[in-house]
PABA-426784 format. One line per field, with one value per residue: residue number from 1; residue in one letter; x, y, z of N, C-alpha, C in turn. Coordinates in Angstrom, 1 decimal. Layout:
residues N
nuba	(NUM/...)
kolkol	(A/...)
n_xx	(X/...)
n_yy	(Y/...)
n_zz	(Z/...)
ca_xx	(X/...)
ca_yy	(Y/...)
ca_zz	(Z/...)
c_xx	(X/...)
c_yy	(Y/...)
c_zz	(Z/...)
This chain:
residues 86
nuba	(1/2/3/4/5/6/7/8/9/10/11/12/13/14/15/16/17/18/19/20/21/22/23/24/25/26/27/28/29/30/31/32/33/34/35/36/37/38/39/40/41/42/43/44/45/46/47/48/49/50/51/52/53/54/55/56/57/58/59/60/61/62/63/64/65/66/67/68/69/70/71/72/73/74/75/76/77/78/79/80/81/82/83/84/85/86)
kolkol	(X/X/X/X/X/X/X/X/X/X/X/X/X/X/X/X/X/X/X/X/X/X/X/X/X/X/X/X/X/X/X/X/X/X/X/X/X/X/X/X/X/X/X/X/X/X/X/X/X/X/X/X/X/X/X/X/X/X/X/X/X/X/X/X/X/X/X/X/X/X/X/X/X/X/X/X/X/X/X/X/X/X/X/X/X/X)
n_xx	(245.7/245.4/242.5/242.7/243.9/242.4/240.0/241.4/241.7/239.2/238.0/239.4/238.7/236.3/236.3/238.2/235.8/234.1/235.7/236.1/236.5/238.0/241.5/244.2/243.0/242.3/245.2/246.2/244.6/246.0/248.4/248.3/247.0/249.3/251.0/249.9/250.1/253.2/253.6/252.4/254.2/256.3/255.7/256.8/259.5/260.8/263.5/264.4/262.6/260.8/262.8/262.4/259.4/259.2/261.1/259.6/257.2/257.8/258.3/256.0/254.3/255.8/255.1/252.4/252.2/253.2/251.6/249.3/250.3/250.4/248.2/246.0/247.9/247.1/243.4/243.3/242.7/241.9/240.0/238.5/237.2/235.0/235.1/237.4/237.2/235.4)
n_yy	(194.7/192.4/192.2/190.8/188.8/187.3/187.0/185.3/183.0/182.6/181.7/179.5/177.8/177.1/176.5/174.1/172.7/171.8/170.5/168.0/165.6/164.2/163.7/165.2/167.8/168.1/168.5/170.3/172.3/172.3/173.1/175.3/176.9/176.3/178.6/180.6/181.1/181.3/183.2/185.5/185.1/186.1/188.7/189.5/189.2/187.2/185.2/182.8/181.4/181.4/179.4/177.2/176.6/176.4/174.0/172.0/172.5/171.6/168.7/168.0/168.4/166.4/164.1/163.7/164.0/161.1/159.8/160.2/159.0/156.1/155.6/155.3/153.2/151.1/151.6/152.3/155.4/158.6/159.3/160.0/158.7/157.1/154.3/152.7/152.8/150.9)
n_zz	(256.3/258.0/257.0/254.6/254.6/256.7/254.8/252.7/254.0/255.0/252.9/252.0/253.9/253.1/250.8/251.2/252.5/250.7/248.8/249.4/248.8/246.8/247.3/246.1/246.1/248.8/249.9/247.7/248.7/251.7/251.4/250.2/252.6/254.4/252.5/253.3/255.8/255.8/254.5/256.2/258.7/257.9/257.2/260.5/260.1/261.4/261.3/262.2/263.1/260.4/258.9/260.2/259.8/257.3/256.8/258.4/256.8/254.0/255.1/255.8/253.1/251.3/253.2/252.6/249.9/249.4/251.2/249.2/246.6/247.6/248.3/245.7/244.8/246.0/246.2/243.1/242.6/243.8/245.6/248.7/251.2/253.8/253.9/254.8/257.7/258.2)
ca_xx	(246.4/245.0/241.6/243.0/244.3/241.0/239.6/241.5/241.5/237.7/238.1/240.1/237.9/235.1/236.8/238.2/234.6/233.4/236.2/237.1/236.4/239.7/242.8/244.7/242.4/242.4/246.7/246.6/244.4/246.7/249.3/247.8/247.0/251.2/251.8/249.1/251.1/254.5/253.3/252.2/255.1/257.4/255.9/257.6/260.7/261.6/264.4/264.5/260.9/260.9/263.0/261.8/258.7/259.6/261.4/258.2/256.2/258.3/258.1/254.3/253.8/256.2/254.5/251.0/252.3/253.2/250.4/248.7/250.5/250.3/246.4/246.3/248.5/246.1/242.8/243.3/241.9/242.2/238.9/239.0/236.2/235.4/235.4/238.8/237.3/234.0)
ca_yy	(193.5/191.3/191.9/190.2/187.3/186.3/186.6/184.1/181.7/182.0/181.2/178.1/176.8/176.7/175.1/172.9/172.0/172.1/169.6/167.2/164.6/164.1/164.0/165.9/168.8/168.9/168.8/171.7/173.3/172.5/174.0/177.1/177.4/176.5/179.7/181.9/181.0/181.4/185.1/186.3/184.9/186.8/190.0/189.4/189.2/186.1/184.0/181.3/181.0/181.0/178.0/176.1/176.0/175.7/172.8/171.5/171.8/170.6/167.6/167.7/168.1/165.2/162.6/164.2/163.1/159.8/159.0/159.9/157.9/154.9/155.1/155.4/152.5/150.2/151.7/152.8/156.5/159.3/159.2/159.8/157.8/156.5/152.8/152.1/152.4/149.6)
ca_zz	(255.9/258.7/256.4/253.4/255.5/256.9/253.5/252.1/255.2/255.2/251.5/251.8/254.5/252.2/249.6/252.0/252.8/249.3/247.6/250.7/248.2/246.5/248.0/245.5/246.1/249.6/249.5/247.2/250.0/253.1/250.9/250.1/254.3/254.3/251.7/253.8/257.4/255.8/254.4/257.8/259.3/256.5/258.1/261.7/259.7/262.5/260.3/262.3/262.7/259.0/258.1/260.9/259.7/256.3/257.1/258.6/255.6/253.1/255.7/255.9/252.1/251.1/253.5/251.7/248.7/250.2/251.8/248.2/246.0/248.3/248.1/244.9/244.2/246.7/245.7/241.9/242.7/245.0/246.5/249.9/252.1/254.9/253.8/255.5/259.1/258.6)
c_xx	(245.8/243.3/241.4/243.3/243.2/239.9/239.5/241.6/240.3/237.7/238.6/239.4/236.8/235.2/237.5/236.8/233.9/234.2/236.5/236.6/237.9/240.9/243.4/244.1/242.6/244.4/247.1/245.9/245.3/247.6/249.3/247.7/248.6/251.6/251.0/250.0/252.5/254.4/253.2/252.9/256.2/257.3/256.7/259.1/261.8/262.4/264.4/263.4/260.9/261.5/263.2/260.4/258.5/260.1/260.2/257.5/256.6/257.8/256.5/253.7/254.5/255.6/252.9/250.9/252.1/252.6/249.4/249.0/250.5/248.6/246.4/246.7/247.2/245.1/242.4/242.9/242.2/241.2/238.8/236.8/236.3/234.9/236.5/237.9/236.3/235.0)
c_yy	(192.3/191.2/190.9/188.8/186.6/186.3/185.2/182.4/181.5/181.0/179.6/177.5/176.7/176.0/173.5/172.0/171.3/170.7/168.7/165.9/163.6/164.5/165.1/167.3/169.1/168.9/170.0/172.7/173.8/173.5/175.3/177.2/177.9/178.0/181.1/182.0/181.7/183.0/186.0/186.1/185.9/188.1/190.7/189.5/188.2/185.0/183.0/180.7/180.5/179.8/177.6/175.6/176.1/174.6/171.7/171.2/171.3/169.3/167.0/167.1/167.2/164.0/163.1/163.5/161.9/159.0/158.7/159.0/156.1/154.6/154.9/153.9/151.1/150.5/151.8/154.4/157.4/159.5/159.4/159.3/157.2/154.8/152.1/152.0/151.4/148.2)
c_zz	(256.5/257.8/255.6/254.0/255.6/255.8/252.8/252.7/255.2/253.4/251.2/252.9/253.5/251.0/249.9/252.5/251.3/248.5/248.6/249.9/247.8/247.3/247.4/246.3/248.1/250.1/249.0/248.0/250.8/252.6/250.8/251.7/254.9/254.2/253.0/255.4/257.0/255.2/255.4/258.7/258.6/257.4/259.6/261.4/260.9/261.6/260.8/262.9/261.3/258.5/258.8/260.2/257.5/256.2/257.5/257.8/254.3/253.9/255.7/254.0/251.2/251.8/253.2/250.8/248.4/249.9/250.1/247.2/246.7/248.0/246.9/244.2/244.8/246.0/244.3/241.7/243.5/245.7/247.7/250.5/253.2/255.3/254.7/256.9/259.7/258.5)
């Protein structure tokens, strides 16, 4: 089982490397890392592990959103670059 796991974590790092262009894309990454954490926590059967850090990423992937519609509204685009720090 722990096979399959680091399968798909090596997996989403690579696509994490691969699209870090767009926001969107890397959001629907973190997320997927989110579902892969909250599976392998599932197995421990720890409940209040569990909607602790459910609570958490609801919180994480609402100020994701956030943050993306705010750019978005500034820049016209989801681009991500590193124009903001010259």
């Amino acid at each position: 089982m722990t096979l399959i796991f680091m399968i798909m974590f090596l997996s989403l790092i690579f696509s994490f490397l691969k699209n870090y262009i767009h926001f969107m894309n890397m959001l629907m990454i973190f997320e997927c890392f989110i579902l892969l954490i909250f599976f392998s926590l599932n197995m421990y059967e720890e409940m209040f592990m569990l909607i602790t850090f459910c609570v958490f990423s609801v919180c994480e992937s609402s100020l994701g959103l956030t943050l993306m519609i705010v750019m978005i509204r500034c820049n016209g685009n989801d681009f991500c670059s590193m124009n903001f720090l010259c």
